[in-house]
N, C-alpha and C positions, 0 to 999 in steps of 0.2 A: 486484597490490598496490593496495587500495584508496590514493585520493587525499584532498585537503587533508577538514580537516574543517570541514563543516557548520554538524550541530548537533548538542551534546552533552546527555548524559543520566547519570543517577548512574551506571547501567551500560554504555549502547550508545551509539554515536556514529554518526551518519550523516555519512558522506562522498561525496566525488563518486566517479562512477564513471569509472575510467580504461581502457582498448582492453584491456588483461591478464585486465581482471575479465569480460569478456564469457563466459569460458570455465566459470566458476562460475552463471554467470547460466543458462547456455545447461544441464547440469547440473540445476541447480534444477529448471528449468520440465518438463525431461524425464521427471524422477523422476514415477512413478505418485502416489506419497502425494501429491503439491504439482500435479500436473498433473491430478486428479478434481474440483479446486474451480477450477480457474479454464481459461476458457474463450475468452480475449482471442486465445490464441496459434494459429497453426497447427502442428500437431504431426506428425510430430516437429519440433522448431524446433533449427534447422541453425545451424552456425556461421555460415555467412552470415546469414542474417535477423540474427543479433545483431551482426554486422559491420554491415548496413546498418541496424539499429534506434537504434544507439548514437550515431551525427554527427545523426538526427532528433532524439533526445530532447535533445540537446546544443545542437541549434540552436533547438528553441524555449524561446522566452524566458518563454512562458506555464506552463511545468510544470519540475518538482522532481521528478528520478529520483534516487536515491540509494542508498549503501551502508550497509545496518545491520551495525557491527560490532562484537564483543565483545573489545575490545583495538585487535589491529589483523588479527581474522581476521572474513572476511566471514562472516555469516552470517545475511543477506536483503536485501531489498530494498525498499524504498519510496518514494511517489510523492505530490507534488499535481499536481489534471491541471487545471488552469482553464480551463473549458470554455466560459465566458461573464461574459467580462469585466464586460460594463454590470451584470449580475445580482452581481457581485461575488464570486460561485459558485466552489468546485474541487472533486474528484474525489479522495477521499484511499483509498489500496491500500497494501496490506504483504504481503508473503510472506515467513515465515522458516522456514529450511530445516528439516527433517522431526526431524532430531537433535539441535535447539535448540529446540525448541516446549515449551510446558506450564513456562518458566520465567520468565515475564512479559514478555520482550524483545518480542511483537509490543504488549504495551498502551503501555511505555515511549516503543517508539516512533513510536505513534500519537499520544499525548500531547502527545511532543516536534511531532509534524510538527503537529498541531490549533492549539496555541500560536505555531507558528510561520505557519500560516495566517492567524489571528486578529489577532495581535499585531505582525507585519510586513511580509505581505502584505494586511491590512486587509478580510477579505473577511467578509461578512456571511454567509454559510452555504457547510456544508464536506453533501456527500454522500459515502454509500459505499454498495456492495451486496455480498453473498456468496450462493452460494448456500443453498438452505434446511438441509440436510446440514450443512452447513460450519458445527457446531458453535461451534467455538473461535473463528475471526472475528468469528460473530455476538456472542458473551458480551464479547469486548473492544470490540467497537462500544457495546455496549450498558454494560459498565463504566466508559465515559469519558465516557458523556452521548449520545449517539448515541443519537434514537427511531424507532422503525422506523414508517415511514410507508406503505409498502403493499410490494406480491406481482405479480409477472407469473408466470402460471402456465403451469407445464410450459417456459420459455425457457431452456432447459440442460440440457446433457448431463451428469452425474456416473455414474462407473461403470457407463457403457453406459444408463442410465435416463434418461427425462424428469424433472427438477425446476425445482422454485420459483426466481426469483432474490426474495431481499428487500431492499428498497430502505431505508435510512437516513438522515436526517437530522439535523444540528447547529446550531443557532442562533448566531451569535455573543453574543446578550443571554442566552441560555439557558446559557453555557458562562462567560461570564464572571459573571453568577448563582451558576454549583456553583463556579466558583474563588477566589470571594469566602469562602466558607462553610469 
């Protein structure tokens, strides 16, 4: 049972994640469709690692794990990862689950988490990356203002192949620029 909420959105809501949800999370990342784009995890990723990943993400004070939920059922996860305080810099990631996708909920709640970088954690640039495949990522990166700034070639495995990752960036004068308009 996803926990208290977040931050809301016309549709989705991010809430905290509590010990129950690791079971959904642990799921997700399994699933072939959601586990060919993303490469963070050792796989298979066992109930343990999300037992032990869950009191890390909890304890740092530098990053935002969260529940994307539609009501009050989960259905993904997202992240800021502040990777370099003085730089004012985070790390913005989404995953939503394979049966929820192509309905906007990953841009909504990119949106929400950008605004909420920008506007409360005061940070002057937001990164992201996907791989080159990874379609649907890229086009909400790139929907929300997200320009894509270069390519490490061949750094990833998708569906047993070498690929591209594409690297992202967001300005905060460049985002509060499009939200003015």
């Amino acid at each position: 049972m996803p926990g208290a909420c977040f931050l809301s959105g016309d549709r989705v809501t991010l809430k905290t994640i509590e010990a129950e949800d690791i079971i959904i999370i642990q799921r997700w990342v399994n699933n072939p469709e959601v586990r060919r784009y993303i490469h963070e995890f050792r796989l298979p990723y066992s109930r343990e690692d999300c037992e032990k990943w869950l009191p890390e993400a909890r304890d740092d004070r530098a990053r935002v794990d969260l529940l994307v939920c539609l009501e009050n059922e989960p259905i993904g996860r997202a992240r800021l990862e502040p990777f370099h305080t003085k730089r004012r810099a985070a790390n913005l990631g989404f995953l939503i689950a394979p049966e929820h996708q192509g309905n906007g909920y990953a841009t909504e709640t990119a949106e929400l988490l950008v605004e909420y970088g920008f506007t409360d954690l005061l940070l002057h640039r937001l990164e992201a990356k996907a791989l080159a495949p990874n379609s649907g990522s890229r086009r909400v990166l790139e929907k929300i203002g997200f320009v894509e700034e270069g390519h490490k070639r061949k750094a990833a495995i998708a569906d047993g192949e070498y690929v591209d990752e594409v690297y992202y960036g967001l300005l905060r004068t460049d985002w509060e620029s499009k939200s003015k308009k």
